[in-house]
N, C-alpha and C positions, 0 to 999 in steps of 0.2 A: 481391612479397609486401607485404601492408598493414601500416601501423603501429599498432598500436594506445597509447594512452594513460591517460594517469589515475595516481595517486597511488601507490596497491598495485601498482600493471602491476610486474613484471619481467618483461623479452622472454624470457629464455632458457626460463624455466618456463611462463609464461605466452602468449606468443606462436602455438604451434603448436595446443596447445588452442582459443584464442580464432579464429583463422583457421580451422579445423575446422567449429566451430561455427559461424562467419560462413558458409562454404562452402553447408552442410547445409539454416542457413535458408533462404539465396537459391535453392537450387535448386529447395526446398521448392516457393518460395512463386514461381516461374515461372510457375506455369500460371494466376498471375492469380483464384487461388479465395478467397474472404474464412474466415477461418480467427481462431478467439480465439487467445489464450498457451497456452493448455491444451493446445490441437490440435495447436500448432508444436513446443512445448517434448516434447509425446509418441512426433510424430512424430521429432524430430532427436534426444533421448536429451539435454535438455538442461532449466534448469530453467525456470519459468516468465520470472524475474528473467532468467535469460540469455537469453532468446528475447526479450525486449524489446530487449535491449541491442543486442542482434544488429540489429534491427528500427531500433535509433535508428541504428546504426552506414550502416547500408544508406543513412539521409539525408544521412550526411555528405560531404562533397566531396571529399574523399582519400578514400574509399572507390568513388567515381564510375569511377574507370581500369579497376580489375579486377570490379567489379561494376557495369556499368552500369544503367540502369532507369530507369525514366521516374516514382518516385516511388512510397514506401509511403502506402497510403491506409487512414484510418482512419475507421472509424463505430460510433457506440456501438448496442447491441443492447438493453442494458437496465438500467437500473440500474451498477452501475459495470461490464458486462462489454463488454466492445469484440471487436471483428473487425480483421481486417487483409490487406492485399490489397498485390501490389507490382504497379502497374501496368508492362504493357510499354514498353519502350524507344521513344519515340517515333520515327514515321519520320521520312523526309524527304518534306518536303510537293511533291507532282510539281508545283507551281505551281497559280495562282488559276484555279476554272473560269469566273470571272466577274469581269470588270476594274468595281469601284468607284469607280475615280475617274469615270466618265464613269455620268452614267444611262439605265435602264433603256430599251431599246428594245421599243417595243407594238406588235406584230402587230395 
């Protein structure tokens, strides 16, 4: 289970809600679709301000264990309204198809 923090947090009240939440956007936003606050917050039953929070939480590093991800990405659409996308988990690179240290051989 994540920790969550901040000033107002009480865990006992607070905690199962905010993981909840946390849950709903991530699995949300797996399939990698760019999506505003509007989209997220209507889809997971949450409000706009929490669907951000959610969104910044996903960047933080204690949240990396149980929600892994290769990074929330962000781009603006127009004027102040943005999108948002959680990129997939990076793999693992099968190695180089092309060794750089030595150059190029021409046929």
């Amino acid at each position: 289970m994540t920790s969550f923090d901040g000033d107002t947090i009480d865990a006992v009240i607070d905690e199962p809600r905010l993981q909840s939440s946390l849950s709903k956007v991530y699995r949300l936003m797996l399939d990698g679709q760019w999506r505003t606050l509007a989209q997220i917050a209507a889809h997971c039953g949450t409000s706009e301000a929490g669907a951000s929070a959610r969104l910044r939480d996903l960047r933080k590093p204690r949240f990396q264990y149980d929600f892994p991800n290769g990074g929330v990405g962000s781009r603006r659409v127009t004027g102040g309204l943005w999108e948002y996308c959680l990129s997939p988990a990076p793999k693992a690179r099968p190695g180089m198809l092309f060794d750089i240290s030595k150059p190029a051989e021409r046929s």
